[in-house]
Structure formats: C-alpha cells, structure tokens
C-alpha positions, 0 to 999 in steps of 0.5 A, a space after each residue: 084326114 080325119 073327117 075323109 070318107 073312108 069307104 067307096 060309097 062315103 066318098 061317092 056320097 060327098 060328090 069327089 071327082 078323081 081327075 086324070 093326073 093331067 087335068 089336076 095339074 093343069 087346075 092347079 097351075 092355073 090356080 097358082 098362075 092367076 094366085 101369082 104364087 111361087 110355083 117352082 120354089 128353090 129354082 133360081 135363074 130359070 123365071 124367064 126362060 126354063 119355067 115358062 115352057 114347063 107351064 105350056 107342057 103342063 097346061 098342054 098335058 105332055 110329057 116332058 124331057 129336060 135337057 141339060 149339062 150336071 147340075 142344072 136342077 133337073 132332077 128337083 124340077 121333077 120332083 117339084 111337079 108334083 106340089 101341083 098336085 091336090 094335098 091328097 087323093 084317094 085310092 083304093 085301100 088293099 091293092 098293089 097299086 094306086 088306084 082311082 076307087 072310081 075306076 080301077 085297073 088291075 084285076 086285083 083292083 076290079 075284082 075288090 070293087 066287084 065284090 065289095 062295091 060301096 063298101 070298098 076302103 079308101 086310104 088318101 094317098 098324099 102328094 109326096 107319094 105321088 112320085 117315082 124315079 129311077 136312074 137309068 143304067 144299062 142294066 135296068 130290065 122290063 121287069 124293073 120298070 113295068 113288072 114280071 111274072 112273080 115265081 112265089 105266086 105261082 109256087 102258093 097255086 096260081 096258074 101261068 095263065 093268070 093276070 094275078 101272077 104278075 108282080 108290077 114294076 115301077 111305073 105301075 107302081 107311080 100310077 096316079 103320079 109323076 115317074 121320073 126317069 133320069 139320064 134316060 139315054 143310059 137306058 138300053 134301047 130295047 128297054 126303051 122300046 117297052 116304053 112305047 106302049 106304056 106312054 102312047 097306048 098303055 098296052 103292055 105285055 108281060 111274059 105273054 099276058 096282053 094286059 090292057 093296063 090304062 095308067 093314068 101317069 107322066 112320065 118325065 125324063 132327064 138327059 145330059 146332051 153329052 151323053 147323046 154322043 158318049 154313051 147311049 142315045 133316046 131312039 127317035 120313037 120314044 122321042 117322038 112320044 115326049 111333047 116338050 123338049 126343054 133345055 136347062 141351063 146354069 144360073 144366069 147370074 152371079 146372085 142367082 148363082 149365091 142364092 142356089 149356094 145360100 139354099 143349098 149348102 150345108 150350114 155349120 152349126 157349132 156352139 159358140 161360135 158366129 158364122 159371118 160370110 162378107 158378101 165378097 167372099 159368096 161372090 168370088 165363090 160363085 165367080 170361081 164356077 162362072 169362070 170354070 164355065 168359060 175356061 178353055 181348060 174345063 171340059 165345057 161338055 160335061 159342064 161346071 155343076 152350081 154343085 161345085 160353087 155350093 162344095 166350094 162354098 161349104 169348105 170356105 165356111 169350115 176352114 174359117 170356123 175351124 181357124 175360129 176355134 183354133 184361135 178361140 175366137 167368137 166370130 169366124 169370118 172367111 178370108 181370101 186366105 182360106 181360098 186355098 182350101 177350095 183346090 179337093 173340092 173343085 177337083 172333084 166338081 170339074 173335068 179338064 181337058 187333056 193337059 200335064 199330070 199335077 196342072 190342075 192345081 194351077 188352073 184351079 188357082 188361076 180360077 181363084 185369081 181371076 175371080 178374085 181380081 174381078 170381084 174386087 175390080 167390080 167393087 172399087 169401081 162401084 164404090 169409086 175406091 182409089 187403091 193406088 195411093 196405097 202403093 206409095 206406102 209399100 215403096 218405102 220398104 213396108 211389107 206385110 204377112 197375113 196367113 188362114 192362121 193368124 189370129 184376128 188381133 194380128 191384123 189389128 197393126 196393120 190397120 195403123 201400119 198402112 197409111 189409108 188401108 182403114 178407109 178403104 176397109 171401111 169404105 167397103 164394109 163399116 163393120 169394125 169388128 176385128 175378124 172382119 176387118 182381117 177378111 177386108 185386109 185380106 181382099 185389099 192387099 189380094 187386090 192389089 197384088 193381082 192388079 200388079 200394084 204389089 208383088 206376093 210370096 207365099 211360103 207353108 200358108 202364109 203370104 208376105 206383100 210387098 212393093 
C-alpha cells in the first residue's frame, strides 16, 4: 500500500487500467478456474450443481437471483463474490461515492477532476468494502436505496435545483461493488419498479432531477420461493432485468451436512476441559435435519435450515462439557443421552404443520429415534456387528441404567456386566478411555432398544434397559 500512487496523475503514470466490475470478475474467475483454486470456500454441497451456474452468470456478466428455502447459503454465496474481486482498487479520494479516477460520475466527483486534474487523491479501497447489502422489508423507500434530496444542504444555501443537493442511497453508495438485496419479494412493488432504471438504463430520478448517474455495480438478490405465495412477489420486469436465476438447495449428504456443522458451529472453549465428539454423534445430528426434511410433519415450504443441525450440534457439545465439569472430569464426550437437550433448539429451527398443542416435543423425539437407529443400523452393517447375541444376556433378568449425569466411571461396570457389549465397543471405536467407552455404550444399548431387541423406560433423565 505503501508504494500505491496516491495522486491521478501518479497512477496514470503506472499504466492502471480501472475494469468495469463485470470484467474483474470474469478475469478473476478465469484465473482461478484454470489455477484450480477453491473459488467459493466454505460452501459445501453445491460443487456440481449451485457453483457451475454461478461461474456462467459471472463470466456471462449477469446478475443474479438465487432461489432457495432458509438456510441454503445464499446470503454468504454473495458476499462471497466479491473474493473475485482485485485485492484493491482505487477510487477517488474526498467524494460521497466510489468512484473510478478515470472516469467519475457524480457531479461532485467531475467537478473535483476538473479542478484539480492530476493532482486529484487517490485512496485504494479494498475488496471487502466493495460490497453492500440490505434486506428487503415493506417499509424500505427510494431514498433508502438510490437517494433523496438532503434538507440540511439546502438549509447550508444550495438550491432545489441542484445535483448537489441529493444525498445517495445504498446502491450508489455500493458503486464499484457488489449490492446484495435479500428476501427481495418482500420489497414493495413500487419500490421495485425504481429499480428498473438503476440496472437496465441507470437513468435515475430523484425528487425531479434527471440524473444520468452510470454505476458500474451488480446487483444480486435472494428469495425464498415461498414467499412468492405468502407475502409478496418480484414483478416480472425486474425479473426480466436478472440474467441467471439459480435455485440452491440443502447439502446433499450427510458429511457434507457435518462439514457445514463442523465450520460453522461455535466451538466451546473451557480451560481444562477436552472436547471430543465421536463421529456417530456429528452423524445423528446431521440425520436428525435430513429426516425433518422428509417428515410430513414439518412444513416442507419453509424448509429445515442446516441452521438447525449446527444449533443442534452446539447444545450436544455443551450438555456434555457441562456434564464434564459437573462430574470434573477431563474429557467431555456427548452421549445419546444428551440428545434430550436438542428439543428448544430444534423447536425454534422448524415449522410444523397444523397438529395438537404439546405434539412437537413428540416429533422432535420421533426425529431423534429415527436418526439414531439409522446411524447405528448404518454402522453395524458396515463393520458386520452381530448386536443380537447381546440380547441373550438381558433375558436372563439383567438391566442396566445409564443417564446425561452419571459419571464416566459408572459405566465402567458394565462393560464387565454385559457379555460381548466390550467387543462391539470397541469394534466400533478402540479408543479405551473410559468417557468414550460410555458414549459407545450409550449408542449399543439405543440401538438395540429401537430395533426391538430391548425394552426402555426413562424416568427424570435416566433410562433403565431391560429385556
């Protein structure tokens, strides 16, 4: 930065060349593509289907609409855009907006250029100030997003009349960049229709002044298709204006679902204490939202946000560091048990459907279950576990209580209690340390109870198994 002209006529001196927006990006893109660098990082799932349709629209230069239920992504695939930018970019140094030294827009902009010529400042605006958003809500005005006139100037002297007068709105202001406009079928159609100008002829009008205001900036927007029904809709001319349409969608695995988890979640911190999650436990979390996703008792129009199985994910791994420093042990490893703990975050992540008052706690554990036996039917087929000789043990009167607050030792009996259950542990995981060994007991004696091997009661936290 150092070493950057910091004058007009310096940087004219160097040979710069200002792209338009539309060409920096498409250079840039090429760059990476034949570089075979990682152009979206952090945005798992969509490498075959999302990612290749974002590359035409940029290299096509259009804007862009992506279409997707909550939780897709969508808002960090924009803001993502603007790595394709160049690292800096400089502007004219003084002015309201952004503006290319070689070429400015505003009046305010022109006259500095005119006055000063060479000797105009430069500032080098990096890429992450290249980008503006806003979410759409019915009560946004022209103002908010292209400008109005400003009293206070025309209180300081200067006349109705002129351009001076006019305070810009957000998408001057994101000139040179990316404006990001999100739920955009909240927006009220006559707002939308001042948006026609601003992407298509950049002819704008404010308060009576006909401005001929050129921005050289994209505009990309989001929308959750059911909200083209519910609350509002994007009329078919500014429809028309957006050259790529691309639907997002929910990861379309399970590890692609736990690697968006893993990146995502907040991870806890505590002094003293080891964090171990078994890959089981990521598992039935990510299954729990893959379920929902298909359950007929989940509003499948608002959709299941991977929100949900990182919110899911966060209070598995808290209820066991908190057992871990309840119990004072080193090591916290989530059980099944602490699955219990999941029910506020999951009811504030999905919609149901009309159904009795006090039922969601039911579904929510009917999720539960079901991931559970999956993951674990998954597992034994995988590693060929037989689990049912272990019943033969329990018919002869045995039963065994486990609970989120029993200590790591109190599982250490039954090991020795349960004829083959230490082979099927460790047949599954040959990690012998006594927190994880509980976790894996826990899955084994879940497992069998939902495959009907074993019957379960559960009374104030804690379950007894037993034939």
């Amino acid at each position: 930065m150092a070493n950057k002209p910091r004058t007009l006529g310096q940087l004219k001196k160097t040979g710069y060349q200002v792209l338009p927006i539309r060409e920096e990006l498409r250079n840039n893109l090429i760059a990476k593509i034949q570089n075979d660098e990682d152009i979206f990082p952090g945005i798992e799932g969509y490498e075959q289907t999302v990612v290749p349709q974002l590359q035409n629209a940029i290299l096509s230069g259009q804007d862009i609409i992506l279409l997707g239920e909550r939780g897709q992504a969508k808002s960090r695939i924009i803001r993502s855009l603007t790595s394709l930018f160049d690292e800096w970019t400089p502007v004219i140094d003084g002015v309201e907006l952004p503006e290319n030294p070689f070429e400015p827009i505003s009046p305010q902009g022109r006259a500095l250029v005119n006055e000063l010529g060479n000797r105009t400042p430069i500032r080098w605006m990096h890429r992450e100030e290249r980008y503006g958003e806003k979410l759409a809500t019915p009560d946004i005005t022209i103002a908010d997003l292209i400008g109005e006139v400003d009293p206070i100037k025309v209180a300081e002297g200067l006349y109705l009349s002129d351009e001076l007068t006019i305070h810009y709105g957000l998408i001057p202001r994101t000139n040179r960049g990316i404006f990001g406009l999100n739920e955009l079928p909240d927006l009220a159609e006559r707002i939308q229709v001042g948006l026609l100008n601003v992407m298509e002829e950049h002819d704008v009008q404010i308060r009576g002044h006909k401005i001929r205001l050129p921005l050289d900036v994209i505009v990309v927007a989001t929308a959750n298709p059911e909200d083209y029904t519910n609350r509002g809709r994007i009329i078919t001319p500014l429809k028309d204006r957006y050259g790529a349409q691309i639907r997002t969608h929910y990861p379309p695995s399970a590890v692609h679902e736990m690697d968006i988890m893993e990146a995502e979640a907040n991870h806890i911190s505590a002094d003293n204490y080891e964090l171990h999650t078994p890959i089981y436990m990521k598992e039935i979390i990510a299954e729990i939202s893959r379920l929902a996703r298909r359950s007929p008792d989940v509003s499948q129009r608002s959709g299941v946000s991977v929100r949900a199985s990182i919110a899911s994910y966060e209070a598995l791994q808290a209820n066991a560091i908190r057992r871990a420093i309840r119990l004072n042990e080193s090591l916290a490893v989530p059980r099944i048990s602490d699955l219990s703990y999941l029910v506020p975050s999951l009811q504030g992540k999905i919609e149901f459907e009309t159904i009795e008052e006090g039922k969601e706690d039911q579904i929510i554990q009917r999720l539960i279950d079901g991931a559970v036996v999956s993951v674990f039917n998954r597992m034994t087929d995988s590693m060929n576990i037989d689990i049912d000789g272990l019943g033969a043990t329990f018919s002869e009167g045995l039963s065994i209580d486990v609970g989120e607050a029993k200590s790591s030792s109190d599982y250490e009996s039954i090991l020795s209690k349960v004829t083959g259950l230490r082979d099927i542990t460790t047949g599954i995981d040959s990690d012998a340390r006594p927190e994880v060994q509980a976790s894996l007991i826990e899955l084994v004696l879940e497992g069998m109870h939902l495959n009907k091997l074993l019957n379960k009661d559960t009374v104030g936290g804690e379950s007894l198994y037993q034939s």
